[in-house]
C-alpha positions as a Markdown table, in Angstrom:
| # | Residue | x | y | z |
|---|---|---|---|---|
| 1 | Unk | 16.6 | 160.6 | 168.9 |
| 2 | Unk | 18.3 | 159.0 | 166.1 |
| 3 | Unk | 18.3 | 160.3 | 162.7 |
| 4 | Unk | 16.2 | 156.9 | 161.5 |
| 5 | Unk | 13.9 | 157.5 | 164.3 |
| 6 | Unk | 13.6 | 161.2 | 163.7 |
| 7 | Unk | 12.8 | 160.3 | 159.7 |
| 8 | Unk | 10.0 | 157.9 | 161.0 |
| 9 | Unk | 8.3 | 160.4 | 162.8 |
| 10 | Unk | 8.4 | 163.0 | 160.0 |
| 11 | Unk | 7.3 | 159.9 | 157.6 |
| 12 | Unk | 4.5 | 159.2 | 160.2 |
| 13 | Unk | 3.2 | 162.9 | 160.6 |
| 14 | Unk | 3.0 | 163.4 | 156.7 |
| 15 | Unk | 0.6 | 160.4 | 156.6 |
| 16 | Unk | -1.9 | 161.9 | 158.4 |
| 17 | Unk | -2.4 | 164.1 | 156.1 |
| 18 | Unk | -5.4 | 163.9 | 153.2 |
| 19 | Unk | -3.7 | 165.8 | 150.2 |
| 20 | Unk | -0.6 | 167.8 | 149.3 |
| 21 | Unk | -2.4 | 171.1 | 150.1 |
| 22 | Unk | -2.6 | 170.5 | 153.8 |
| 23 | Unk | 1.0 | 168.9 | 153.8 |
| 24 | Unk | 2.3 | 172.6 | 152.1 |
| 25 | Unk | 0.5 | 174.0 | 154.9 |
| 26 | Unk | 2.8 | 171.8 | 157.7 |
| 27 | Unk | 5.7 | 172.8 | 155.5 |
| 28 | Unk | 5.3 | 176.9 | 155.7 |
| 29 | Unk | 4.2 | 175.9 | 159.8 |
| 30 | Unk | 7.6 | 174.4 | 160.3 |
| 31 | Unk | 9.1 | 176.9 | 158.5 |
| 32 | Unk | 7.3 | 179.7 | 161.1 |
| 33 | Unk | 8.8 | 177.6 | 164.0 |
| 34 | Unk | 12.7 | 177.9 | 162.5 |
| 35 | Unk | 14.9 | 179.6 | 165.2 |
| 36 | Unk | 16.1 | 182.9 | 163.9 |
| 37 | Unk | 19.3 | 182.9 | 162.5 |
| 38 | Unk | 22.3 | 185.1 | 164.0 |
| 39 | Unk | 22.3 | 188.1 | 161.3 |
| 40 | Unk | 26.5 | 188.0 | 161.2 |
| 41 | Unk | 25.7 | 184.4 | 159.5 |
| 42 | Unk | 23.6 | 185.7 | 156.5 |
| 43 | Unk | 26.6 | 185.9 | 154.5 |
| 44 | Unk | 27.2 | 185.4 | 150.7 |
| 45 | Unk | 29.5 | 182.4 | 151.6 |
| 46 | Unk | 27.0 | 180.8 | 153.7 |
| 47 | Unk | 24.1 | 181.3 | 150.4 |
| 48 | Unk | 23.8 | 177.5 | 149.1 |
| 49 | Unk | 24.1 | 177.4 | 145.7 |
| 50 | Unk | 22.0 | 175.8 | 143.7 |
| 51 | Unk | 19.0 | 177.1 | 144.9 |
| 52 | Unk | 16.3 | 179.5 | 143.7 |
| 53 | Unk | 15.5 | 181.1 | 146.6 |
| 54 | Unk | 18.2 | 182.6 | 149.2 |
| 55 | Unk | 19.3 | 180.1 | 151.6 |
| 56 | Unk | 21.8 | 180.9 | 154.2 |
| 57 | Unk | 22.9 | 177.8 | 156.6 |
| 58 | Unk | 25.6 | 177.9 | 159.0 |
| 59 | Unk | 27.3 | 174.9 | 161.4 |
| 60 | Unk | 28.9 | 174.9 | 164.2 |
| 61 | Unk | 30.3 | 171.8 | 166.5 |
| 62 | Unk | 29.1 | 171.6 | 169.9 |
| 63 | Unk | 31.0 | 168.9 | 171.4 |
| 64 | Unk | 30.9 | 165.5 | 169.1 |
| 65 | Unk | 27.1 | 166.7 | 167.6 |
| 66 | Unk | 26.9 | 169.2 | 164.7 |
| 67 | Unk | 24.1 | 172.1 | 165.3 |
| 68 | Unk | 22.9 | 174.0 | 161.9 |
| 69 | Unk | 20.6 | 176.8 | 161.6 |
| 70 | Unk | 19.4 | 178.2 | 158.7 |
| 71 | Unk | 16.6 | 180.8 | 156.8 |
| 72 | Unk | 15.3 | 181.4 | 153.8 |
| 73 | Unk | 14.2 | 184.5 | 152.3 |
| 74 | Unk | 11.2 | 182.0 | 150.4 |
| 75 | Unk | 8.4 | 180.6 | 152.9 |
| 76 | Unk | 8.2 | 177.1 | 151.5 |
| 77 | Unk | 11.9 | 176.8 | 151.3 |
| 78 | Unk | 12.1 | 178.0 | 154.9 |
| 79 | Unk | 9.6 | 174.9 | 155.6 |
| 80 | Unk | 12.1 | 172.5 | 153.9 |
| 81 | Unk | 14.9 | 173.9 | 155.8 |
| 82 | Unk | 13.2 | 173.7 | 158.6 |
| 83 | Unk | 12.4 | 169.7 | 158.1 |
| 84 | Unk | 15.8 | 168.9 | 157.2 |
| 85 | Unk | 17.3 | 170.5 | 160.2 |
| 86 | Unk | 15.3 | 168.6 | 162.3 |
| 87 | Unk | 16.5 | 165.4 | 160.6 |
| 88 | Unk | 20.4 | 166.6 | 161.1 |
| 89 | Unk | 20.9 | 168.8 | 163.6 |
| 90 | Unk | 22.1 | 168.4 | 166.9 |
| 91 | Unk | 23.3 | 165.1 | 165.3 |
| 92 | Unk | 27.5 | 163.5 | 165.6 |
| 93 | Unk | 28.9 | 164.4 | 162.0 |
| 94 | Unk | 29.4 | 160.6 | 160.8 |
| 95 | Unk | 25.9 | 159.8 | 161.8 |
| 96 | Unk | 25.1 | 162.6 | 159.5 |
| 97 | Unk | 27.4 | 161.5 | 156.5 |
| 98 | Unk | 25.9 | 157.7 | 157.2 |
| 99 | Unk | 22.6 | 158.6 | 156.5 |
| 100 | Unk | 20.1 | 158.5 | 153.7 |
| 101 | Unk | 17.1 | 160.9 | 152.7 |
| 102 | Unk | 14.8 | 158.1 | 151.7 |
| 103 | Unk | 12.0 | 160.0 | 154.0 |
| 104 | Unk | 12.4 | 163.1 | 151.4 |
| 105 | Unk | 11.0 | 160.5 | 148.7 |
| 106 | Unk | 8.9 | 158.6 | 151.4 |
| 107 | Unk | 6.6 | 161.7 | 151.9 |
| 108 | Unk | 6.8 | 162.5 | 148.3 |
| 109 | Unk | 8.5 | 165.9 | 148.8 |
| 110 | Unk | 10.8 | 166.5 | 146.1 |
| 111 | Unk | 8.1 | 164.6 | 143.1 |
| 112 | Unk | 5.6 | 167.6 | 145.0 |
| 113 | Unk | 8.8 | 170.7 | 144.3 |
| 114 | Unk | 8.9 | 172.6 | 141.0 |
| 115 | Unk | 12.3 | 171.2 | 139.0 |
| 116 | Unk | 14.3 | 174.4 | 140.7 |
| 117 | Unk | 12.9 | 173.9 | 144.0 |
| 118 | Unk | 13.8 | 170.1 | 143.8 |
| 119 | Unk | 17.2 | 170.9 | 143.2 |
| 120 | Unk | 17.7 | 173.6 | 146.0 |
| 121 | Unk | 16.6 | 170.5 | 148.1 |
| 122 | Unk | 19.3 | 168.1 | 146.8 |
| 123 | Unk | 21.9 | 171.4 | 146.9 |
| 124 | Unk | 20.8 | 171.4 | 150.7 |
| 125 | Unk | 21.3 | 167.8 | 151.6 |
| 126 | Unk | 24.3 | 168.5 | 149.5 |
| 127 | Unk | 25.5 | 171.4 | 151.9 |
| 128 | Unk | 24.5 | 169.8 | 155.4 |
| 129 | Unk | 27.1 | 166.6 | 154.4 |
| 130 | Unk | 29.6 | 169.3 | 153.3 |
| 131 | Unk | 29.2 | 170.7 | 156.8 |
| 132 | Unk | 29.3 | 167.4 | 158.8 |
| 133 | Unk | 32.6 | 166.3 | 156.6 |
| 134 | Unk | 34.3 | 169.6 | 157.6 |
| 135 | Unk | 33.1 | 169.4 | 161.7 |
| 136 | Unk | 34.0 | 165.4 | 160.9 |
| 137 | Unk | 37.6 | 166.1 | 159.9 |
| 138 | Unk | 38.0 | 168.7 | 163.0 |
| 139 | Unk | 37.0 | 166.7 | 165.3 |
| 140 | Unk | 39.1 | 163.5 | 164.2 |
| 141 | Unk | 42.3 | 165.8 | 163.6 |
């Protein structure tokens, strides 16, 4: 799937729901179903600054597609990174720097954060386009 299709689903599933309670609930369930992390990549120089929980995240290239895993030592935060991995993992690095996050403001996530969780989610997106310019350049030099 494409990243535009994969942000229409995620737009789609957040409709169904009836009120922010129930879509924080989906949140901390997606965050359950995050694939562990490999411990030798919870590293202070993979910690993305910026945010108020721990956040590790780690790329690697597989080919021409970036693949990112991630955790969080916060639940909800965990949730987020799971969402936004689906959105740009196992996805080719310029695909990654061409898109937007309209579907973070489309679900009404980051008007629904605290102030500091809102900016660990902008120091995320941050992050996962740091990580597909870096793959990018290695795979065009």
């Amino acid at each position: 799937m494409t990243i535009k299709e994969i942000q229409e689903e995620i737009i789609d599933e957040f409709s169904m729901f009836e009120d922010w309670m129930e879509r924080y609930e989906y949140i901390i369930e997606l965050g359950k179903s995050l694939p562990i992390i490999n411990e030798t990549y919870k590293l202070d120089e993979n910690l993305i600054k910026g945010c108020q929980s721990k956040v590790w995240m780690h790329s690697e290239i597989d080919g021409d597609i970036i693949k990112y895993t991630a955790d969080s030592d916060a639940i909800l935060t965990k949730g987020i990174v799971a969402l936004l991995l689906r959105v740009f993992s196992d996805q080719k690095p310029q695909d990654i720097l061409d898109a937007d996050t309209k579907f973070i403001d489309e679900i009404g996530l980051k008007e629904h954060l605290s102030p500091t969780r809102a900016n660990g989610l902008v120091s995320m997106v941050k992050q996962i386009k740091m990580y597909a310019i870096a793959q990018q350049s290695k795979l065009t030099s």
